[in-house]
VEXDREN-2710 file (C-alpha; in Angstrom, 1 decimal):
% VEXDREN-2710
k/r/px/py/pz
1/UNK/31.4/-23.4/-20.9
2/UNK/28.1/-23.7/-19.2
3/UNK/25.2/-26.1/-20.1
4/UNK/22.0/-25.9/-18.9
5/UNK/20.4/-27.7/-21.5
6/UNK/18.9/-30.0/-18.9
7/UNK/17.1/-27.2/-16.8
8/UNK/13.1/-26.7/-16.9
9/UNK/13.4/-23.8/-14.9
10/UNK/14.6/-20.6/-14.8
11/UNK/18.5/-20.0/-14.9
12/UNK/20.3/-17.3/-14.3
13/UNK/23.8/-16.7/-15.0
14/UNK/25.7/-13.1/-14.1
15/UNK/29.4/-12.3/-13.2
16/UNK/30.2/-13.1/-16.8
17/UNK/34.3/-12.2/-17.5
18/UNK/36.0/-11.0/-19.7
19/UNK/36.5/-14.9/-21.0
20/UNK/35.2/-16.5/-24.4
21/UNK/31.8/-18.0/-23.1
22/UNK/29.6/-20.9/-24.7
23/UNK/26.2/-20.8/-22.8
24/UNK/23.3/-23.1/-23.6
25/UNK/20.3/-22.7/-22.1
26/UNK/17.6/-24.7/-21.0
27/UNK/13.3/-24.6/-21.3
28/UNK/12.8/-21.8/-18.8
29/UNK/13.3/-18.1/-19.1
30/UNK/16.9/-17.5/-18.9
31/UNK/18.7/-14.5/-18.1
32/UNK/22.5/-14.1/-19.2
33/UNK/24.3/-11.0/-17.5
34/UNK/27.7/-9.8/-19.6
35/UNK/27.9/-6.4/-18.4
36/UNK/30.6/-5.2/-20.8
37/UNK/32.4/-8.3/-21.8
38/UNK/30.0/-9.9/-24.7
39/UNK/31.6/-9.6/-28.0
40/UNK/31.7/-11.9/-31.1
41/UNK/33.2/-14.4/-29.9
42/UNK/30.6/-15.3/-27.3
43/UNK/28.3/-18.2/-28.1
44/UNK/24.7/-18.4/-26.2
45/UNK/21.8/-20.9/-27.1
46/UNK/19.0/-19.6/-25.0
47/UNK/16.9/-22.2/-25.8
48/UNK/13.3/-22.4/-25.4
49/UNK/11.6/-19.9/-22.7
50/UNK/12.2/-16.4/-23.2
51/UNK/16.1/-15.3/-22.6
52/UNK/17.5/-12.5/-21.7
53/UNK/21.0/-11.4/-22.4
54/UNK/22.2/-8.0/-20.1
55/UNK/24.6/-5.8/-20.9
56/UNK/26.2/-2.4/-19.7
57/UNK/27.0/-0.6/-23.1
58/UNK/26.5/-0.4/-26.5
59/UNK/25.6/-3.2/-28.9
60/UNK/25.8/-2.9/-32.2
61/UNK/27.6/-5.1/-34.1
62/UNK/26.1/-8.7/-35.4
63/UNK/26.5/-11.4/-32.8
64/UNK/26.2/-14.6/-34.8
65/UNK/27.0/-16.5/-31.9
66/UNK/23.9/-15.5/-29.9
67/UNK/20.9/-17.3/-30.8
68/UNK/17.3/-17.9/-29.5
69/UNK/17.7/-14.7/-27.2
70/UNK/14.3/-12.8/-27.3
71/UNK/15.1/-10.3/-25.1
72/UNK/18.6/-7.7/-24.8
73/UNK/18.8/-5.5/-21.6
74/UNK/21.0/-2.3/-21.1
75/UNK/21.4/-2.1/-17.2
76/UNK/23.6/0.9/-16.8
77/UNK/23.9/3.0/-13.7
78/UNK/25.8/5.5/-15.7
79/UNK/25.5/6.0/-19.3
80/UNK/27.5/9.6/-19.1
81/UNK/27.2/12.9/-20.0
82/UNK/27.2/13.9/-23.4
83/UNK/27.2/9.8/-24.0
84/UNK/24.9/7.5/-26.3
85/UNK/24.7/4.0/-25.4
86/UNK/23.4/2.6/-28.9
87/UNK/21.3/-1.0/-29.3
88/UNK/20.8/-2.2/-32.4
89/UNK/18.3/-4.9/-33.2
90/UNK/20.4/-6.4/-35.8
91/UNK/22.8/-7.2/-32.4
92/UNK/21.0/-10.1/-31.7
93/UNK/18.7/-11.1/-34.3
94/UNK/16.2/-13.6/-32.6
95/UNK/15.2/-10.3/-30.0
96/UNK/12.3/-8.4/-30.0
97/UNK/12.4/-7.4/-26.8
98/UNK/14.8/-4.3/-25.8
99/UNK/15.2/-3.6/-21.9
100/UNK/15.9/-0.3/-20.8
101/UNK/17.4/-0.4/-16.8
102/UNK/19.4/2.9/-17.1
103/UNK/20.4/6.2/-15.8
104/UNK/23.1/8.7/-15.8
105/UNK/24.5/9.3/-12.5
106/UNK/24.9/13.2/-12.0
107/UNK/22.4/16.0/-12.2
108/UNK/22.4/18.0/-15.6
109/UNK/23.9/15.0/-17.2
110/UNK/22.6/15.0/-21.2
111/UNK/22.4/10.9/-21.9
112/UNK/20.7/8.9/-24.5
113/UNK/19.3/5.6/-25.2
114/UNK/19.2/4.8/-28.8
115/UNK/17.5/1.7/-30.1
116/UNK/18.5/1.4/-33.9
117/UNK/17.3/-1.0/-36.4
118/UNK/13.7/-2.1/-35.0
119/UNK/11.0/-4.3/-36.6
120/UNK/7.4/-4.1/-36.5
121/UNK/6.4/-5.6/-33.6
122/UNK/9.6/-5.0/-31.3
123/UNK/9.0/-4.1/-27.7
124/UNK/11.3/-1.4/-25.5
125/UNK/10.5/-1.8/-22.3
126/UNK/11.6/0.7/-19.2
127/UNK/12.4/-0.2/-15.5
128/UNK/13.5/2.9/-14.7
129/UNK/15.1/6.2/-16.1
130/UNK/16.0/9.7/-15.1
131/UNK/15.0/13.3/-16.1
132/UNK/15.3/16.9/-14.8
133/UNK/12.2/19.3/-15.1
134/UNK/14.6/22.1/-15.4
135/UNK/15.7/21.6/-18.6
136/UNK/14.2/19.0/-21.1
137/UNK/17.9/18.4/-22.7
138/UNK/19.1/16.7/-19.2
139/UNK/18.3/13.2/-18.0
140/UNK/18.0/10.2/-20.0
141/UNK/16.5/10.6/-23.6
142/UNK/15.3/7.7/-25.7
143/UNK/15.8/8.0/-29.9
144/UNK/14.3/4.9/-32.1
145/UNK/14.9/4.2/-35.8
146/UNK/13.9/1.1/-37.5
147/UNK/15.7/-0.4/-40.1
148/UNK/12.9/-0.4/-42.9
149/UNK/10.7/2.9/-42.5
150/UNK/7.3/2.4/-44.4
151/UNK/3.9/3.6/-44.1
152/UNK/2.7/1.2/-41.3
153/UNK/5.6/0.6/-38.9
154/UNK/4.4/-0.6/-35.3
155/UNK/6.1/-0.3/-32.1
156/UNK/5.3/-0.9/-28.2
157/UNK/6.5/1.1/-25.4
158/UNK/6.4/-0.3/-22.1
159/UNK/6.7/1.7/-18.7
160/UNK/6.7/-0.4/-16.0
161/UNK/6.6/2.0/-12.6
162/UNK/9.3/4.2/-13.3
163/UNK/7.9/7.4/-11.5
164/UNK/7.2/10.7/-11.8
165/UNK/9.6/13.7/-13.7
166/UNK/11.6/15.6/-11.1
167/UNK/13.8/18.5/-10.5
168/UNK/17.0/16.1/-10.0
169/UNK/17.6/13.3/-12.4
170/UNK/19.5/11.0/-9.8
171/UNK/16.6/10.1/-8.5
172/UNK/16.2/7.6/-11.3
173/UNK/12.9/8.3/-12.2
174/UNK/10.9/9.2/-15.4
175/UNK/12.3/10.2/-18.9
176/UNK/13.3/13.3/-20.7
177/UNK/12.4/12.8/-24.4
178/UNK/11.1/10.0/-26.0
179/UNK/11.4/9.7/-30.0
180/UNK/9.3/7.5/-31.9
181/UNK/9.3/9.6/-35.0
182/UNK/8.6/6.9/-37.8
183/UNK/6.1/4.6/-36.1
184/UNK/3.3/5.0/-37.4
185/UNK/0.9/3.0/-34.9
186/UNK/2.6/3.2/-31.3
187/UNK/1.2/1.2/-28.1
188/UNK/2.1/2.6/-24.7
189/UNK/1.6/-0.1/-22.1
190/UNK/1.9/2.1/-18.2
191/UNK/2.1/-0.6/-15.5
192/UNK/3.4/0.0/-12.1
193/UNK/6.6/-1.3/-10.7
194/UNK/7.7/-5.1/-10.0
195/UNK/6.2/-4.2/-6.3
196/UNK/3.0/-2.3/-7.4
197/UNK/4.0/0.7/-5.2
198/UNK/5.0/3.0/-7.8
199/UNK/1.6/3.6/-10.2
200/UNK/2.8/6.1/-12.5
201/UNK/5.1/6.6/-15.3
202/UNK/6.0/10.1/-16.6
203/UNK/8.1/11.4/-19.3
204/UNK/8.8/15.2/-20.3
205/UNK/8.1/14.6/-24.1
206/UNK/6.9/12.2/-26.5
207/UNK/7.5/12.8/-30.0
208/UNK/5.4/11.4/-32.2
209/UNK/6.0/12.8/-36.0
210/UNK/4.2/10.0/-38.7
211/UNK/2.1/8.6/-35.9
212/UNK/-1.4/7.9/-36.8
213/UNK/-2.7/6.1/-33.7
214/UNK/-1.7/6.1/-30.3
215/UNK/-2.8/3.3/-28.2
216/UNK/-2.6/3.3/-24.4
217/UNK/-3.5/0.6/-21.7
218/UNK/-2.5/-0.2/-18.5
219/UNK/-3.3/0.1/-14.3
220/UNK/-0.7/2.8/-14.1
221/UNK/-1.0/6.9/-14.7
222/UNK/0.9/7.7/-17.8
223/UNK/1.8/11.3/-18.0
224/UNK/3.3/12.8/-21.0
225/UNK/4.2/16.5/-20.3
226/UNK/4.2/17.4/-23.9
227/UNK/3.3/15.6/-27.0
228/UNK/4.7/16.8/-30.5
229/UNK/2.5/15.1/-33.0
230/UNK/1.0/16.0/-37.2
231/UNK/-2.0/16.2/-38.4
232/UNK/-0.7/12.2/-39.5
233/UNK/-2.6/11.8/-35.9
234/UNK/-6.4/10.6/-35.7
235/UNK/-6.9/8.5/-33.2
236/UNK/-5.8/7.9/-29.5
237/UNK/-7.5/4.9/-27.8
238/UNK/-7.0/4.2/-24.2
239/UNK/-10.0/2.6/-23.6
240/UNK/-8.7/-0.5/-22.2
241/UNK/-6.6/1.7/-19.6
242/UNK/-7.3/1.7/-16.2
243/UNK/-4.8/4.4/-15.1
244/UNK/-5.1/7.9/-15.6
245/UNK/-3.8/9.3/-18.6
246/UNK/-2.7/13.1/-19.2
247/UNK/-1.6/14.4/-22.8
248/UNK/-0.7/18.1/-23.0
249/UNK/-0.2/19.9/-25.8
250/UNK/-1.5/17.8/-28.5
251/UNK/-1.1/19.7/-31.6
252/UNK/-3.9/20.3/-34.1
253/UNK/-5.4/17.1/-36.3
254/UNK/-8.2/15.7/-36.5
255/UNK/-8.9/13.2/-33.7
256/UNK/-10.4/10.9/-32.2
257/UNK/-10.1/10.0/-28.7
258/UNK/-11.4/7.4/-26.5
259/UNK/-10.5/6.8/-22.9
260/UNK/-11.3/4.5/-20.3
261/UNK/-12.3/4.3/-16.7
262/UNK/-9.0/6.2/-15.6
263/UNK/-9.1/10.0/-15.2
264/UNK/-8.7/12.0/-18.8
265/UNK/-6.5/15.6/-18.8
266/UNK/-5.8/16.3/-22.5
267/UNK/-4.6/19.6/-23.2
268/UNK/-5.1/20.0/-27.6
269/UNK/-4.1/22.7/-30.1
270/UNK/-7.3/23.1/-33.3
271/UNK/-10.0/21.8/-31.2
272/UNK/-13.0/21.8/-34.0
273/UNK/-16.0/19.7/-35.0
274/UNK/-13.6/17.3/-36.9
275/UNK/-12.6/16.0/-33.9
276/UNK/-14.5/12.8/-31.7
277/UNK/-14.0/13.1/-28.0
278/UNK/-15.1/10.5/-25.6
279/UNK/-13.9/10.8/-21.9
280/UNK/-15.1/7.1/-20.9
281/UNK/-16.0/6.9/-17.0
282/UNK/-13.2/9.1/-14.8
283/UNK/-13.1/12.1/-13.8
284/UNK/-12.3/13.4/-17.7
285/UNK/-10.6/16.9/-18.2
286/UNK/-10.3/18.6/-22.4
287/UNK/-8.8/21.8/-22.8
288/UNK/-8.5/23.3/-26.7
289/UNK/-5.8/25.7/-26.4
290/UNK/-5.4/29.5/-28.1
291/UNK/-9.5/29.1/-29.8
292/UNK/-10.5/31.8/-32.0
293/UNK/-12.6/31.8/-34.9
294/UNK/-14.9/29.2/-34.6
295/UNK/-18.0/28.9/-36.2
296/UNK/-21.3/27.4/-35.8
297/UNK/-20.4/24.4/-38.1
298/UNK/-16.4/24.5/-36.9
299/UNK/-17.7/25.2/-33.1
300/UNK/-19.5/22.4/-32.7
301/UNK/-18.0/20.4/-30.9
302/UNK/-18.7/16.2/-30.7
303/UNK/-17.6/15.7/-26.9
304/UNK/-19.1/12.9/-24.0
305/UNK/-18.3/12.2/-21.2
306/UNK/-16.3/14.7/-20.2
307/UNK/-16.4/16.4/-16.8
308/UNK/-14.5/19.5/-17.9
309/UNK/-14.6/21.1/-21.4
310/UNK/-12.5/24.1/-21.6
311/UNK/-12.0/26.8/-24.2
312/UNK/-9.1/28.8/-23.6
313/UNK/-10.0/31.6/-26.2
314/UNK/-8.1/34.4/-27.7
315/UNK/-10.6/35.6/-30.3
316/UNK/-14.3/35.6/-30.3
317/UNK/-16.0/32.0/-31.0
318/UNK/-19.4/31.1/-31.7
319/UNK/-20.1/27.6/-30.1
320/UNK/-22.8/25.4/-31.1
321/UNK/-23.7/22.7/-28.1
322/UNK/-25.8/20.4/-29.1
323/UNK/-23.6/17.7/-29.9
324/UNK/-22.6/17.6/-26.3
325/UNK/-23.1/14.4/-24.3
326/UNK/-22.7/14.2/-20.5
327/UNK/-20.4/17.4/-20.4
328/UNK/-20.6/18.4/-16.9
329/UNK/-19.3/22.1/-17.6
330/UNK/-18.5/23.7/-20.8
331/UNK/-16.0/26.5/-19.8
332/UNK/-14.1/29.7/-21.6
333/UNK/-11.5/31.0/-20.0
334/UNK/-8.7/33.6/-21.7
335/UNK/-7.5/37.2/-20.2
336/UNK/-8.7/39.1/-23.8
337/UNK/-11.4/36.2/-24.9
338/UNK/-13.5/38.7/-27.2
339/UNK/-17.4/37.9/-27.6
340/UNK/-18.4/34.1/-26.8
341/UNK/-21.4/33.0/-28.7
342/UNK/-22.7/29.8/-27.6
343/UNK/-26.0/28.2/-28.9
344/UNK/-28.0/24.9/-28.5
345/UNK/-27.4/25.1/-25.0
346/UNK/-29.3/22.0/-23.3
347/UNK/-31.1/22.0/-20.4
348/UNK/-28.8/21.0/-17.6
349/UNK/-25.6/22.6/-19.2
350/UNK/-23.6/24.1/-17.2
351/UNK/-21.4/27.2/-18.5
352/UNK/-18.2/28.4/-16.1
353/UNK/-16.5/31.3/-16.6
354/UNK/-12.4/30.4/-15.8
355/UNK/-10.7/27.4/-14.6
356/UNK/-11.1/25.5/-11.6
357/UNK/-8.5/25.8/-8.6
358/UNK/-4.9/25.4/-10.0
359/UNK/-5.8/26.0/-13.5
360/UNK/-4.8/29.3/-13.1
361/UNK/-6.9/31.1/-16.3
362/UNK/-9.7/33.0/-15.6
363/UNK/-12.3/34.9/-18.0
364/UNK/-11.3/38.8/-18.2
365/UNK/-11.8/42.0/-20.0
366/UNK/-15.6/42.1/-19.5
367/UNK/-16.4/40.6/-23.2
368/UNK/-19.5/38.9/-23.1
369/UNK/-21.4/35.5/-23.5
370/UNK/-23.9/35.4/-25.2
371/UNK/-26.0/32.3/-24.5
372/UNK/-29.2/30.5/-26.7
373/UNK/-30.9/27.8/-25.2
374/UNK/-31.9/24.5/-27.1
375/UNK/-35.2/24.9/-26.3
376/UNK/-36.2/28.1/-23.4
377/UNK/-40.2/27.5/-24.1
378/UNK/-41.2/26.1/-20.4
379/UNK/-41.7/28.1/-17.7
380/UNK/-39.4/27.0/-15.6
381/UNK/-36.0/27.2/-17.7
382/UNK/-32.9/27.4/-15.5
383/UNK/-29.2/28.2/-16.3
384/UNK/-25.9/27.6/-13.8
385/UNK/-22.8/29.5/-14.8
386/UNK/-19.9/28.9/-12.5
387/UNK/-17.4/31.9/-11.9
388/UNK/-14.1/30.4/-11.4
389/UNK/-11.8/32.8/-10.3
390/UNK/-8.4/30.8/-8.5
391/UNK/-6.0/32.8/-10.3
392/UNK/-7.4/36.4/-10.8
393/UNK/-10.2/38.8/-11.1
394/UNK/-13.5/37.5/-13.5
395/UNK/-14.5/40.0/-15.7
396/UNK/-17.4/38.8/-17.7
397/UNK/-20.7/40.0/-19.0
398/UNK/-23.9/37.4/-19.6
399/UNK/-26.5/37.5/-22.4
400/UNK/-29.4/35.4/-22.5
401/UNK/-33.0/35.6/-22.3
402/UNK/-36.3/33.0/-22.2
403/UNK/-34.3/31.5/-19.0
404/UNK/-36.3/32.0/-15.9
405/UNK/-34.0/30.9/-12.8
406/UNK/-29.9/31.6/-13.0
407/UNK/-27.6/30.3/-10.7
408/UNK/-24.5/31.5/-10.3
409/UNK/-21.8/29.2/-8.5
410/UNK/-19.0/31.2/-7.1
411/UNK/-15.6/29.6/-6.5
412/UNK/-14.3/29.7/-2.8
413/UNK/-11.1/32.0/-3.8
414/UNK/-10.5/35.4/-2.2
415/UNK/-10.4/37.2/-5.9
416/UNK/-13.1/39.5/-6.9
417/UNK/-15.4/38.7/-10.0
418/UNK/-17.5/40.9/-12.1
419/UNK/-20.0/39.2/-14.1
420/UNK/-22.8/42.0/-15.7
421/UNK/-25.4/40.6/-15.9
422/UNK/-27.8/43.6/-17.3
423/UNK/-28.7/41.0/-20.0
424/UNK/-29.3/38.1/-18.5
425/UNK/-32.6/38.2/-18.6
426/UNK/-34.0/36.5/-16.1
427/UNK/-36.4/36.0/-12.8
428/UNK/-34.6/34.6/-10.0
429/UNK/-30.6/34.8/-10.0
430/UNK/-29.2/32.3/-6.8
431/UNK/-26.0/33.2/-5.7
432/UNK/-24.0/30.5/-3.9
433/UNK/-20.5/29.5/-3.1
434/UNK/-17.5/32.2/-2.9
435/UNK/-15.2/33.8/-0.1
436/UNK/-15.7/36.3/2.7
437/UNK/-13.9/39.4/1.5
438/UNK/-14.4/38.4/-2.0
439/UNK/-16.6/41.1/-4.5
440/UNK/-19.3/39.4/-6.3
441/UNK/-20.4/42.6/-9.1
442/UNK/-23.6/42.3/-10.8
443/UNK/-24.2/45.9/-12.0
444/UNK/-27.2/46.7/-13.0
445/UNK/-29.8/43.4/-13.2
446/UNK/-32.0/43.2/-15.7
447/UNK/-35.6/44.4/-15.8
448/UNK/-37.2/40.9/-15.6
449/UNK/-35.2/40.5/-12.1
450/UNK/-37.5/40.4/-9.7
451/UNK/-35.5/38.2/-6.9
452/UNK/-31.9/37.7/-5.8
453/UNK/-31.4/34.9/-3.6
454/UNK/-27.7/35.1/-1.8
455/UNK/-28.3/32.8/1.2
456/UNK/-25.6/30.2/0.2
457/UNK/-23.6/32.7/-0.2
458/UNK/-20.1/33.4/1.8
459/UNK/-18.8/36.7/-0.1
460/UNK/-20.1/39.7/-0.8
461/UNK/-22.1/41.1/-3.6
462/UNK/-23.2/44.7/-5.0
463/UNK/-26.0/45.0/-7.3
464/UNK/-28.5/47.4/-8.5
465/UNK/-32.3/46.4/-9.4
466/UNK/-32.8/50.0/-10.7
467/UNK/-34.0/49.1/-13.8
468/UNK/-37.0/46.2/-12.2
469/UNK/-40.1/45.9/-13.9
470/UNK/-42.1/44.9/-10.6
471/UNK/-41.1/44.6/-6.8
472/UNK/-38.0/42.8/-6.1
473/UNK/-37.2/39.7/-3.1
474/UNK/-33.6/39.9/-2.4
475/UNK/-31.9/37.6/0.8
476/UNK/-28.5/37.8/1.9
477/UNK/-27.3/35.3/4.4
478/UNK/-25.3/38.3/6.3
479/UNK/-24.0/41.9/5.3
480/UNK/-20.1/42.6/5.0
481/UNK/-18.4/45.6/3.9
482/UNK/-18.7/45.7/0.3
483/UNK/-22.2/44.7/0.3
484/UNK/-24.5/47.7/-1.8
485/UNK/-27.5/46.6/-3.1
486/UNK/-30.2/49.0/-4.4
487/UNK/-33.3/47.7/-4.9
488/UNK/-36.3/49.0/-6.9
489/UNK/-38.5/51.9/-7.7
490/UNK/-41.7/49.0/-6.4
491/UNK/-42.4/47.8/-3.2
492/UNK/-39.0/45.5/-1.7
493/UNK/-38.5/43.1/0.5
494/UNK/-34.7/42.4/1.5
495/UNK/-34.0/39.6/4.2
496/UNK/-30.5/40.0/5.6
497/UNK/-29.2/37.7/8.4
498/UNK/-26.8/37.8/11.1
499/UNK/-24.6/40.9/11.4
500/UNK/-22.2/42.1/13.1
501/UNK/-19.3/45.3/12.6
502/UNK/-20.4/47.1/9.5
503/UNK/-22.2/49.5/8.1
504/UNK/-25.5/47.9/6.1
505/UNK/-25.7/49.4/2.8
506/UNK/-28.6/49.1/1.0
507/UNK/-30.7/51.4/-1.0
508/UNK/-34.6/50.7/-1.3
509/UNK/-35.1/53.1/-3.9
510/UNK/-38.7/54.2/-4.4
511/UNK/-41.7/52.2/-3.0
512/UNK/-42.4/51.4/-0.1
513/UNK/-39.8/48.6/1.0
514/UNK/-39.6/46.4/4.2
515/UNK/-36.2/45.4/5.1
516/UNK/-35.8/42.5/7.7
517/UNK/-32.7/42.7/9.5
518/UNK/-30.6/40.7/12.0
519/UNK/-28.1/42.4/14.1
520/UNK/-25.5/40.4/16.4
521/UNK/-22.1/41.0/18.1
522/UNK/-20.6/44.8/16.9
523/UNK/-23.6/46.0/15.3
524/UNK/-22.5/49.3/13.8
525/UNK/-25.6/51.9/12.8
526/UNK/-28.3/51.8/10.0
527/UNK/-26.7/55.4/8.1
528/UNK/-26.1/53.7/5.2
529/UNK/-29.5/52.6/4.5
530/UNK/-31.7/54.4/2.4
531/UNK/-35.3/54.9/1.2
532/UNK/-36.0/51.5/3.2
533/UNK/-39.6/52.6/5.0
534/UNK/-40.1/49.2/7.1
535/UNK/-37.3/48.5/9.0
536/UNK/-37.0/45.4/11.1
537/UNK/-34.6/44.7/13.4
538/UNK/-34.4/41.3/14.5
539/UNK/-31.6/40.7/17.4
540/UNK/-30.5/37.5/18.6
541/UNK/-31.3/35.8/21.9
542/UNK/-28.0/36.3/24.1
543/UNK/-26.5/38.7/21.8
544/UNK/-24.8/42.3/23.2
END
């Protein structure tokens, strides 16, 4: 027998035999460790505070004899393979709280947590875990049922620093599948650990089948590496989070979604105009996955606040824009995308071609985009298209007119891109970013092309102003080996900058064109340039 009736603060009590206990607690928050010895003939008054009871296995069977206990802990550093420890909330019925310290203690161990028989309102909260990202079925997976299922069951899920999903499950850290089929509103709370040094909480799946709102806060990043949800889903709210928060693989249903300051990556099957997006104040990543079909009613899309908005298209799409807010980029990306019509584009959109670094999707197969301005009245319209091209070759063409200045932003990745741009009817295309030894391929500009400005420009670029209505300004910040431009049948002029081992190839075309160039280190010959009549050669002071 121990009383601790008298006790305002906090007692705790572990190294409990295998003996017939009577425990009383006092006003503080109590903590009662059983390990594997409580049965029924156990007798604990927690008292007031919050108590805690711990065990090391499976509780299912009424314990009349433990009272005002609000919280039950399974601390396990081995549930087994092929082994379910199983709490049930009808064990102890004053708790609402369920504690989840538990692993398994080899790699490719399969183990589960069930919590059985929860109310509305209960609480599982995890201190640490395990999970393997080889293979979703190893590490520890979690299962919840609740003893009445209704329309409008609640539950909150608590992660409280227990680290990222990794290749070997003994390191004690994340979860492998987390069940919450019949709750219907679920609240994910992602705090760090006890010490505040771990600050993010992953798991490899979250399953989610009659949910119809997800609710996240917390300081910690809360990554769930795949979501299986219904079309019962329409709202996720983490607006009161502070961490980052990444979804992937939200399947299709109409949503809304509002985040917080913490970075947004959501990753979403049926991306339409039935869903609300709002990306709050990180650095906010949407990507609608496998997008074909769209129209100008089901393509418009009602995002904000989002740095990133990405269309991985398999089909052609036509994209109405205007009910963009503060979308830094609206990108495509797909390897056979088929014809990409976007319209209402606002001044100050910017349209990329591919995924950034590490996204690993580019735009291919030379379909076009065809692009309408909101408004393309002024005379000073301007466009910027990003060509991101980390993981392969670009292969795009552009169509747009009214749009006097283009700028095309080139990722800094070794890979070639080919945007045509024999449609985009425009003035002045800027060329800035890419790699040296990297292929920038314009083809053939159009006739309202007049000057190409490549001086922030570190790769190389071919191009052919054939087809210009009037004389053409092109400037190059240096030549390289790929570099071919042909200019004009008017009078050029092509500034090219410091140069050193290669051949300069550039055709003037007809006219009489002026070509400034400056020669350095290695200076090759001028045989592969044609129908230039003024040639300047410009060499640096101190230069051989």
């Amino acid at each position: 027998t121990i009383n601790a009736a008298a006790a305002t603060g906090d007692v705790e009590i572990r190294g409990i035999g295998a003996v017939d206990m009577t425990i009383t607690g006092g006003a503080g928050g109590d903590t009662f460790d059983f390990a594997g010895t409580l049965d029924g003939d156990d007798t604990v008054a927690g008292g007031d505070g919050t108590d805690r009871v711990v065990v090391s296995g499976s509780e299912t069977a009424a314990l009349s004899g433990v009272t005002s206990v609000e919280e039950i802990e399974i601390d396990t550093d081995d549930i087994g393979d092929s082994t379910t420890v199983t709490i049930s909330g009808t064990a102890i019925s004053s708790a609402t709280k369920f504690v989840a310290r538990a692993n398994t203690a080899t790699d490719n161990d399969d183990a589960t947590l069930a919590f059985t028989n929860l109310e509305d309102g209960d609480t599982i909260e995890f201190l640490s875990g395990g999970a393997d990202s080889t293979s979703l079925a190893d590490g520890v997976a979690v299962t919840t049922a609740v003893t009445t299922n209704t329309t409008s069951n609640t539950l909150t899920l608590e992660f409280d620093g227990i680290g990222a999903v990794t290749a070997d499950l003994t390191a004690d850290t994340g979860l492998a599948n987390v069940e919450a089929d019949e709750i219907e509103t679920l609240t994910i709370v992602s705090n760090t650990n006890a010490t505040g040094v771990t600050t993010v909480n992953e798991i490899e799946e979250l399953d989610i089948a009659e949910a119809q709102s997800l609710v996240f806060s917390g300081a910690a990043d809360f990554d769930a590496n795949s979501v299986v949800n219904t079309t019962a889903l329409t709202s996720v709210v983490s607006s009161s989070m502070t961490g980052d928060l990444t979804l992937t693989g939200l399947d299709a249903s109409a949503l809304t979604l509002t985040d917080g300051s913490g970075d947004l990556t959501v990753t979403m099957a049926g991306l339409t105009n039935a869903d609300t997006i709002d990306g709050g104040t990180g650095t906010d990543t949407v990507t609608g996955l496998a997008v074909t079909g769209l129209t100008a009613t089901t393509g418009k899309f009602n995002v904000s606040n989002v740095d990133t908005l990405i269309v991985q298209a398999t089909g052609a799409n036509t994209f109405d824009l205007s009910s963009l807010s503060s979308v830094g980029a609206f990108a495509i990306s797909g390897g056979t995308p088929g014809t990409q019509t976007l319209t209402n584009v606002a001044a100050g959109q910017t349209i990329q071609l591919g995924e950034a670094t590490g996204a690993g999707v580019v735009f291919d197969n030379g379909d076009e985009v065809d692009i309408t301005m909101a408004d393309a009245t002024g005379a000073a319209d301007s466009l910027t298209i990003n060509v991101e091209n980390d993981a392969a070759n670009t292969d795009a063409a552009i169509d747009v007119s009214g749009v006097e200045t283009i700028s095309l932003v080139v990722s800094a990745d070794t890979n070639d891109a080919t945007v045509d741009m024999t449609l985009a009817e425009a003035t002045t295309i800027n060329v800035s970013g890419g790699a040296a030894g990297a292929l920038l391929a314009l083809d053939t500009l159009a006739s309202t092309t007049t000057t190409v400005d490549m001086s922030s420009y570190s790769g190389e670029v071919s191009f052919s102003g054939a087809n210009a209505a009037s004389s053409m300004t092109v400037t190059a910040t240096s030549s390289a080996a790929d570099d071919n431009f042909t200019l004009s049948g008017k009078n050029d002029t092509v500034t090219v900058g410091a140069t050193g081992a290669v051949d300069v190839d550039v055709d003037g075309g007809g006219g009489t064109d002026t070509m400034n160039l400056t020669v350095t280190t290695g200076f090759v010959d001028t045989g592969e340039i044609d129908n230039v009549e003024n040639l300047n050669i410009i060499v640096a002071s101190g230069v051989d």
